[in-house]
N, C-alpha and C positions, 0 to 999 in steps of 0.2 A: 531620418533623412538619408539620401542615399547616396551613392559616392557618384554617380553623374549628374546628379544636383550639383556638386558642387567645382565643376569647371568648368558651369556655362561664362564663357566670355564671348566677347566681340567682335569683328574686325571688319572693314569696309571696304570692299572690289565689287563688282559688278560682273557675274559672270554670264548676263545675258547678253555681253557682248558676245561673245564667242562665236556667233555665228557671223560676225564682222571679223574676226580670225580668221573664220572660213574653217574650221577643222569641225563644225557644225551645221552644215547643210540643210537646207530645208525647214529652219525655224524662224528668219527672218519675217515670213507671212503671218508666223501664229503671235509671233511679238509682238509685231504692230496692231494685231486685231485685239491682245490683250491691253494694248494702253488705250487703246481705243475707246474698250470697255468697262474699263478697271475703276471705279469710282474711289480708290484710296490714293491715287498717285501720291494726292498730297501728303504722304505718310511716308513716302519712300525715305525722305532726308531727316524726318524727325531725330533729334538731337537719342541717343540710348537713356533707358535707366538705371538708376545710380544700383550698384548692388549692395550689399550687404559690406560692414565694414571690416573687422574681423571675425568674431563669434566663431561663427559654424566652419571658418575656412581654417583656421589656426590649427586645429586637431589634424586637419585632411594635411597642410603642409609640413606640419615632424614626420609624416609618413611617405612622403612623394620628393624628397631631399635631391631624389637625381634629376628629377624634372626641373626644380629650382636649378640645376647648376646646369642642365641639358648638357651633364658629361658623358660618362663612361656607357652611361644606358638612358635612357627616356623616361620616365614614368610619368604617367597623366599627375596633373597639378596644375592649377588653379595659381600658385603663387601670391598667394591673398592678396589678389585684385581685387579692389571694389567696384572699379568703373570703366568699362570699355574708352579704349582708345578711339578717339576721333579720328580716321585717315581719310583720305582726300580721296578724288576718281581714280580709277583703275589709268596705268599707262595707256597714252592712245595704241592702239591695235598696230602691230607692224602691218605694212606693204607688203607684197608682195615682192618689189623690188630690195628692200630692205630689210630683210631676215634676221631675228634677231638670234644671237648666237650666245647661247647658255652654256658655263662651266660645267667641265664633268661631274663636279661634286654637286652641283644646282641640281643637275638632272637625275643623279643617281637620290638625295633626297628626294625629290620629286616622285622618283619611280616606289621606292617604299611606302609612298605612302597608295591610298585608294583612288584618289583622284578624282573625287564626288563633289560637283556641283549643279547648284539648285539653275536653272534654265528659262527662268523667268524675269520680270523685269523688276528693278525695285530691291530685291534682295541683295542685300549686302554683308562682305564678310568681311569683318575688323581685325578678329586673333588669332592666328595661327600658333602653333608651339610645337616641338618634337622634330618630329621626320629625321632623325637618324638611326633608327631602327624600327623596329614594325611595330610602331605605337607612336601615337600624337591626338593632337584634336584639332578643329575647327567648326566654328561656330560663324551660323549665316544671323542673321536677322533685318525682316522688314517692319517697321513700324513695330506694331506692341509686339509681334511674334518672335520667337527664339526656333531654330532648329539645329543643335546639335550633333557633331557627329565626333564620334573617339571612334580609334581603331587600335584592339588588339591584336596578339600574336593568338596563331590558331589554336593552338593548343589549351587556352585559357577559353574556349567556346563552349564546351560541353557544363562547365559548372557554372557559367553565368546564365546558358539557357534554362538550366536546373533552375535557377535561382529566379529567374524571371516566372516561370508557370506557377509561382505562388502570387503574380500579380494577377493575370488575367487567362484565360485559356488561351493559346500562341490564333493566331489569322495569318493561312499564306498570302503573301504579298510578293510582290519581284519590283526591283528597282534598277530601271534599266537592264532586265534582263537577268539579273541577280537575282535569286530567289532566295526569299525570307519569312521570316514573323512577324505580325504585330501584337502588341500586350497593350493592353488601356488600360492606363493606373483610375482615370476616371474622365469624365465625360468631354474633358478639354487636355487630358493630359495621356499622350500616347508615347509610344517608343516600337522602333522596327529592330529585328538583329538580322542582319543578313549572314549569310552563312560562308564559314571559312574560303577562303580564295586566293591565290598566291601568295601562302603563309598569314593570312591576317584572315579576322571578322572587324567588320563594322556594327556599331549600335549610335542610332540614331534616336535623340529623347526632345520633345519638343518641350518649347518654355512660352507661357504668357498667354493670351487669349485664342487660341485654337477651338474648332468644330472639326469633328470627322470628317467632314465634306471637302475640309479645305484642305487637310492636312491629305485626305489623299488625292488632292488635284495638286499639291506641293508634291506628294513621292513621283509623281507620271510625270513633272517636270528634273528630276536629279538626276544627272547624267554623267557618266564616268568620262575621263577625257586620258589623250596620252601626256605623257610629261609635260612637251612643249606648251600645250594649249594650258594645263594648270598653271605651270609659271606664267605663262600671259595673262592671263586672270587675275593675278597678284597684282594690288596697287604700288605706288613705290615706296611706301613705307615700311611694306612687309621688309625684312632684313633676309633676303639669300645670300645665299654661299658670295657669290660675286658682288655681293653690297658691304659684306660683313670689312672689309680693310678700311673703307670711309664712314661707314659705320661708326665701325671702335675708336676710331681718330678721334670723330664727336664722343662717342663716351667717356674717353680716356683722356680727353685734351687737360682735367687738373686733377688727372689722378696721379698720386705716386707708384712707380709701380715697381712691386717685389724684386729682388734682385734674380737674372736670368729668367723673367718673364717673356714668355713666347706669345708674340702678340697673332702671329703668323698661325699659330693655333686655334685660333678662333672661328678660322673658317669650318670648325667641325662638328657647331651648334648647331645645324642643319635650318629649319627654316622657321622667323620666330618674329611674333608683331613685335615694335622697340620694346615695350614694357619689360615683355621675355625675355629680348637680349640685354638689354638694362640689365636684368637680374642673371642671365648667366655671366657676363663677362665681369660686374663686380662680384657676384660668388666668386671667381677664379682668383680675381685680386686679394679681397679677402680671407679666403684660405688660403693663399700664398703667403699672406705675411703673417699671419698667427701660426702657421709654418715655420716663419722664421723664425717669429718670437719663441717657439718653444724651443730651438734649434738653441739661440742664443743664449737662451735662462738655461740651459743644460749645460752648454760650455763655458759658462760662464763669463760671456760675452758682453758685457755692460753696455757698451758702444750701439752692439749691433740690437739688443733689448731696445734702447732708447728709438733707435729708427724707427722699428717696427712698429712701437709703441706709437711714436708720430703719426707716421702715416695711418695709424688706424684712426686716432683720434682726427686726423684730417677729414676722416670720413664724413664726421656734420658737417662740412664746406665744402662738398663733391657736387657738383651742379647735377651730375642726371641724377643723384638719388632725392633730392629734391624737386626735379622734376617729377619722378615716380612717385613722390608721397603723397599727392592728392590724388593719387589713381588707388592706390593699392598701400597694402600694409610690411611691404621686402624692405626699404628703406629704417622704420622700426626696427625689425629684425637682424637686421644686418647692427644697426648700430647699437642696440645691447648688448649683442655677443660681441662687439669690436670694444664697448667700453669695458664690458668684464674680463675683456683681456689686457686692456691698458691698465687696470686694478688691479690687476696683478695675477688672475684668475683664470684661467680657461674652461670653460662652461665645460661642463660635459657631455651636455648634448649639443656644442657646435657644429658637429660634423652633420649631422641629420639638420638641426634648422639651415646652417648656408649651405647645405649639397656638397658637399665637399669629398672630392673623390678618396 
C-alpha cells in the first residue's frame, strides 16, 4: 500500500462555478452542454463512502505528527479519518459590485499552494488540509470517483518520479498547460506527476471506478486558478485564515484551556476542512497541558499536576471530539495519551501521535 493511498479524503465545493466568478471565461457554454448530456447528474450529491477505520491509517499517522498538529511544518496525513465530511454548496459567487475581500494570511495560504481545480460539473471538494507551506492535499470527488491531488516541495520530485517508473513507463500529459506524466498502476487506477513549478510538484492519484477515457476528459477539465478565484471555490465550511477566530470559539466553547494559551495563534493553521482543524487546535490544547503537567510533576507542583490532570480527563466531555469520533480515529488518540497521562505516565511516543511541536 502506498503512502497516497492513504490520504484520500473529501470535501465538498463546486468549482465549476467559477466561471459565474468570472475569473474563467468561456466555459459557461461547455457546462451547460455537459449537464445537458451528462447521464450521471443523478450522482453528483450521492452521500461519500465510508473509508477504512483504523488499520492501514494508524502506521501512516505516528509518521505524519506535524500534519496532525498543522504546526511548525505540514506533512501529508490523513489523520485517521474514516469518513469524508459532509459540507454543504459552495458560497454564492460574489458580484461584481460586492468584492469579496480576503485576509493577507488567506491569500498568502492560498498562493502556496497550486491552485487546481477540476472544471466540471458535479465534482466536489470536501477536504482540504495543509497550505502553509509547499505541501497539502485536496481531494475532489463525484459520485463513485475519487481524484486526488498532494503537493510537494520541489526538491522531493526527482526520487518520487524514480519511484513511480517501477509502476508503469511515465505518458506525457500537460494539465492546463503544465507538463507532466502519467503512470497506470492498472486498468482503472492511474496517477499524473506534474513537474516542479514555483517550488512545488503536484501528483494526482485517482480512487474508485475510473476508465482511461474518463480520466483524461477529467485532466482537460483541471485548471489552475489565482488565489482569489480558489478561495472562492471554497464552501463555508472549509476553515481559512479569516474563519479560523469563530471557528475556534465553536471548538473551544467547553474546553479548558492551558494557562497562557494563545488562541490568536490559530490563525496560522493555514487552510483545513473542520475535521483537520478539530484536530489541529485540540493537538495544541493537548500538548499544552501535558506540557504543563510535566512542568508541574518536576517542580513538584501538586496543585498545578491536578489541573492539568483535570482538564485532560475532561477531554471525554469535549463536544468537537465527539463530534470527530464517528468520522475519524483523532479523538481515540488524543484520549489515550490524555488518560496515560492522568495515570500518571507520559507515553513516550506523545509527541509524534498528537503533533506536538
Amino acid at each position: 500500500m502506498t503512502e497516497e493511498h492513504l490520504d484520500r479524503l473529501v470535501r465538498e465545493a463546486d468549482p465549476a462555478r467559477l466561471d459565474v466568478i468570472g475569473h474563467l471565461s468561456g466555459v459557461k457554454q461547455t457546462l451547460l452542454e455537459e449537464i445537458m448530456s451528462d447521464s450521471t447528474l443523478d450522482r453528483f450529491v450521492e452521500p461519500p463512502q465510508r473509508q477504512p477505520r483504523a488499520g492501514r491509517r494508524v502506521r501512516r499517522f505516528a509518521s505524519v505528527a506535524a500534519a496532525v498538529a498543522v504546526l511548525a511544518s505540514v506533512l501529508s496525513g490523513s489523520v485517521l479519518l474514516r469518513e469524508p465530511e459532509e459540507v454543504g454548496e459552495a458560497d454564492p459567487a460574489p458580484t461584481a459590485g460586492a468584492p469579496v475581500v480576503y485576509s493577507p494570511v488567506a491569500m498568502r495560504a492560498a498562493e502556496k499552494n497550486p491552485r487546481l481545480l477540476i472544471n466540471r460539473p458535479g465534482w466536489k471538494a470536501a477536504t482540504v488540509y495543509g497550505f502553509t507551506q509547499e505541501q497539502g492535499t485536496i481531494v475532489f470527488r463525484r459520485g463513485d470517483r475519487e481524484l486526488e491531488m498532494n503537493w510537494y516541495p520541489a526538491g522531493n520530485y526527482a526520487d518520487r518520479y524514480a519511484d513511480r517508473l517501477n509502476v508503469s513507463p511515465p505518458k506525457a500529459v500537460q494539465v492546463d498547460g503544465w507538463p507532466g506524466h502519467l503512470f497506470e498502476y492498472s486498468a482503472g487506477d492511474f496517477a499524473v506527476m506534474l513537474r516542479p513549478r514555483d517550488g512545488v510538484f503536484v501528483e494526482m492519484r485517482t480512487g474508485g471506478d475510473w476508465s482511461r477515457k474518463e480520466f483524461d476528459r477529467v485532466l482537460a477539465n483541471v485548471v489552475r486558478t489565482d488565489a482569489r478565484t480558489w478561495l472562492g471555490a471554497l464552501p463555508a465550511e472549509i476553515v481559512t485564515p479569516e474563519r479560523v477566530r469563530a471557528r475556534a470559539a465553536e471548538v473551544l466553547a467547553d474546553v479548558p484551556l492551558p494557562p497562557a494559551f494563545d488562541v490568536a495563534a490559530l490563525a496560522d493553521v493555514g487552510v483545513n476542512d473542520p475535521y483537520q482543524f478539530g484536530v489541529a487546535v485540540t493537538s495544541r490544547v493537548g500538548c499544552a497541558w501535558i506540557a504543563q503537567w510535566q512542568r508541574a510533576k518536576a517542580s513538584g507542583d501538586d496543585a498545578a499536576v491536578r489541573r492539568a490532570g483535570d482538564a485532560l480527563r475532561s477531554s471525554h466531555g469535549w463536544r468537537v471530539l465527539h463530534q470527530m469520533n464517528d468520522r475519524g480515529d483523532w479523538p481515540e488518540v488524543f484520549w489515550e495519551n490524555a488518560d496515560r497521562v492522568v495515570a500518571g505516565a507520559v507515553p513516550a511516543g506523545y509527541r509524534e501521535a498528537l503533533g506536538c511541536a
